[in-house]
C-alpha positions in Angstrom: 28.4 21.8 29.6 25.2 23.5 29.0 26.0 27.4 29.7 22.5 28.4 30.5 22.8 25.6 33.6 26.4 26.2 34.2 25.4 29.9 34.7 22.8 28.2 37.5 25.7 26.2 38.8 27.7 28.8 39.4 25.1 30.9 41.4 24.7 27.8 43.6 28.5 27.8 44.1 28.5 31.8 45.0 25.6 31.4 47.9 27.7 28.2 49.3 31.2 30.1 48.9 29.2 33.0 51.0 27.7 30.7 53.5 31.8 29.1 54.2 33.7 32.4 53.7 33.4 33.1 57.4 32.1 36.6 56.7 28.8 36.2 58.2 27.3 34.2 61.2 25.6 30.8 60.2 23.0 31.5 61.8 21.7 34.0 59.1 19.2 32.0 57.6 18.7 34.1 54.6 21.5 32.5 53.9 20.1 29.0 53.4 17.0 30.7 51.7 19.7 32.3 49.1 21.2 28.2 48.3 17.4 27.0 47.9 16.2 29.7 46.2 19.6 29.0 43.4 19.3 25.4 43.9 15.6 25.9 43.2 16.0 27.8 39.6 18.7 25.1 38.5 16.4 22.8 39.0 13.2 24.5 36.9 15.6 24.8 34.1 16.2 20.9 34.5 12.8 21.2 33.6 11.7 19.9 36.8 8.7 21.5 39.3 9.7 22.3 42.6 7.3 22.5 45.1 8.4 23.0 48.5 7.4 21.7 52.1 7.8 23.1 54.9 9.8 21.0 57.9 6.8 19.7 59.3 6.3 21.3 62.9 3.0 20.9 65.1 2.6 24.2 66.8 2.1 25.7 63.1 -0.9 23.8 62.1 -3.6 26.3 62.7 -6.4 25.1 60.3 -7.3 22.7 57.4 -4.6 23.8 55.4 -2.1 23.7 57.5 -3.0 20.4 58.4 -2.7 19.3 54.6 0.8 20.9 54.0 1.6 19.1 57.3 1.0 16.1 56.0 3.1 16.9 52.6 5.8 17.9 55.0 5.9 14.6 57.1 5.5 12.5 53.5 8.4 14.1 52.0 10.5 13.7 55.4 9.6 10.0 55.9 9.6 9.3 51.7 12.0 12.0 50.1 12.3 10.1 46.5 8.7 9.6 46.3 6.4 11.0 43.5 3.4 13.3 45.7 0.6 13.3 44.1 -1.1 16.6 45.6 -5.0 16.4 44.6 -5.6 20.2 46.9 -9.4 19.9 46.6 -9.9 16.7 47.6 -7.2 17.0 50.2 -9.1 19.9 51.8 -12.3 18.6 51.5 -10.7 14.8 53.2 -9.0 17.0 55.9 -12.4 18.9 56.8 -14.4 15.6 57.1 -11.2 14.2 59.1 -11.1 17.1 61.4 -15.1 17.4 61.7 -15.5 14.1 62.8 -12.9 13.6 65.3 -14.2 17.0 66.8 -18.1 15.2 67.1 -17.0 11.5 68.3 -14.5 12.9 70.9 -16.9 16.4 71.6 -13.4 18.3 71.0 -14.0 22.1 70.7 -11.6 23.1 67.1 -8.1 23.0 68.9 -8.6 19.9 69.8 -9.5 18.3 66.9 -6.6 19.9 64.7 -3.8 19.2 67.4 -5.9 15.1 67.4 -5.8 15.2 63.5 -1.8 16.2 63.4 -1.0 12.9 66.2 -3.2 11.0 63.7 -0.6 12.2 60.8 2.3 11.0 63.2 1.1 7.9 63.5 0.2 7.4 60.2 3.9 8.1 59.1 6.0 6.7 62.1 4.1 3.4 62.2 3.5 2.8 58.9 4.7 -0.3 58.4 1.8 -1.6 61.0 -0.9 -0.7 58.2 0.9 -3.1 55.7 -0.4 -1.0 52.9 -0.3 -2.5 49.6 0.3 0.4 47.7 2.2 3.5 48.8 0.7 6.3 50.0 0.6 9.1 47.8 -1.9 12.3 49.1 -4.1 13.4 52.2 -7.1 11.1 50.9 -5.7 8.0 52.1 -7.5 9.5 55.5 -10.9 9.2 53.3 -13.8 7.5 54.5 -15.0 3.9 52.2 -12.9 1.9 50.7 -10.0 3.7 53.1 -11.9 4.2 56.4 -9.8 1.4 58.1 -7.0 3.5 57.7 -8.3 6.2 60.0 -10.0 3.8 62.5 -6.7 1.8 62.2 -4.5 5.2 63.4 -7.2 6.1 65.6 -6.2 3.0 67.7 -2.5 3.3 67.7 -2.8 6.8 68.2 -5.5 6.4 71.4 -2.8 3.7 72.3 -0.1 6.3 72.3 -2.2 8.6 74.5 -3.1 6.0 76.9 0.5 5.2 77.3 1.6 9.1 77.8 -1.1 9.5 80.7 -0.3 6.2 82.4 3.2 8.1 82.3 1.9 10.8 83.3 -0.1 9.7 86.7 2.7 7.5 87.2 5.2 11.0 87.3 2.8 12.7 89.1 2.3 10.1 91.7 5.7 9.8 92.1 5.6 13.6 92.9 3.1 13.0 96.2 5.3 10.1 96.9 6.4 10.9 101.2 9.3 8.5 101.8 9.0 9.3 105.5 7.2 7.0 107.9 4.3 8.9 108.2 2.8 8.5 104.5 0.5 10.6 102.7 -0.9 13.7 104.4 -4.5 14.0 103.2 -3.6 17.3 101.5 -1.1 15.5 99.6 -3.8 12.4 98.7 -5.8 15.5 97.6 -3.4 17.3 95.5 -2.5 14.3 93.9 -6.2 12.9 93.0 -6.6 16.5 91.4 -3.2 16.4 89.5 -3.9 13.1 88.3 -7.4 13.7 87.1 -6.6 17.1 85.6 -8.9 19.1 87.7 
């Protein structure tokens, strides 16, 4: 065995032995960090570049790039043996137009079009055998506008699909809520209450 990666191996074996002695709490997440951070050197010596992703979560997209290594996060969940091919320029500038023009079509204030932009990501990933793509995808630009625009305006319609579905849910809850089971019906405070609910005023 090679010593230099043995040495790495061993390291490895330490933060794992650490984690299971029983010494500490698992819920010490240094911990964790400690395994990738060995796990992480073995691996440059391999020869190989790590990059890492972080578990994809919604609330911490805040701007473009955020968005971007959102995406990178919910690629390498949904495809973790294939190649990314990370172009960050052209990424940025794809997830600016994205964002831009989702904000002007819908008349979304900045919020709004981020948080519309991540769903649009989520579909993208968890329906992505409705696109039948012909060729994997690979990088933020398959959101691009040309050759690729169909993409988008193909998400935008599952995605507007989803929404539609979630408010029909949503006035169906809500209605449900007003719902008097007595013989009298609906007061007309309660009619009231629930128009307003159900048209979010």
């Amino acid at each position: 065995m090679d010593k230099k990666l043995d040495k790495f191996i061993r390291k490895i074996r330490e933060e794992i032995d650490v984690l299971y002695g029983g010494d500490v709490l698992f819920s010490d997440s240094s911990l964790y960090d400690r395994i990738d951070n060995a796990c992480e050197k073995y691996l440059e010596q391999r020869g190989c570049r790590v990059q890492r992703f972080a578990v994809a979560q919604h609330t911490a997209v805040q701007n473009i790039s955020d968005l971007v290594n959102y995406f990178y996060g919910k690629f390498a969940f949904h495809h973790p043996n294939a190649l990314i091919y990370k172009i960050d320029a052209a990424d940025r500038n794809t997830a600016h137009d994205l964002v831009k023009n989702i904000k002007e079509t819908n008349n979304f204030n900045d919020r709004q079009a981020l948080d519309y932009c991540v769903e649009l990501v989520n579909v993208l990933f968890e329906e992505e055998d409705r696109f039948n793509f012909n060729i994997p995808i690979t990088n933020f630009t398959v959101f691009g506008q040309g050759a690729l625009a169909w993409i988008t305006e193909a998400a935008v319609k599952l995605l507007n699909k989803r929404l539609e579905k979630r408010r029909d849910e949503l006035n169906d809850a809500l209605a449900n809520e007003f719902i008097y089971t007595g013989q009298k019906g609906w007061s007309d405070v309660d009619l009231e209450d629930a128009l307003k609910k159900i048209e979010g005023v």
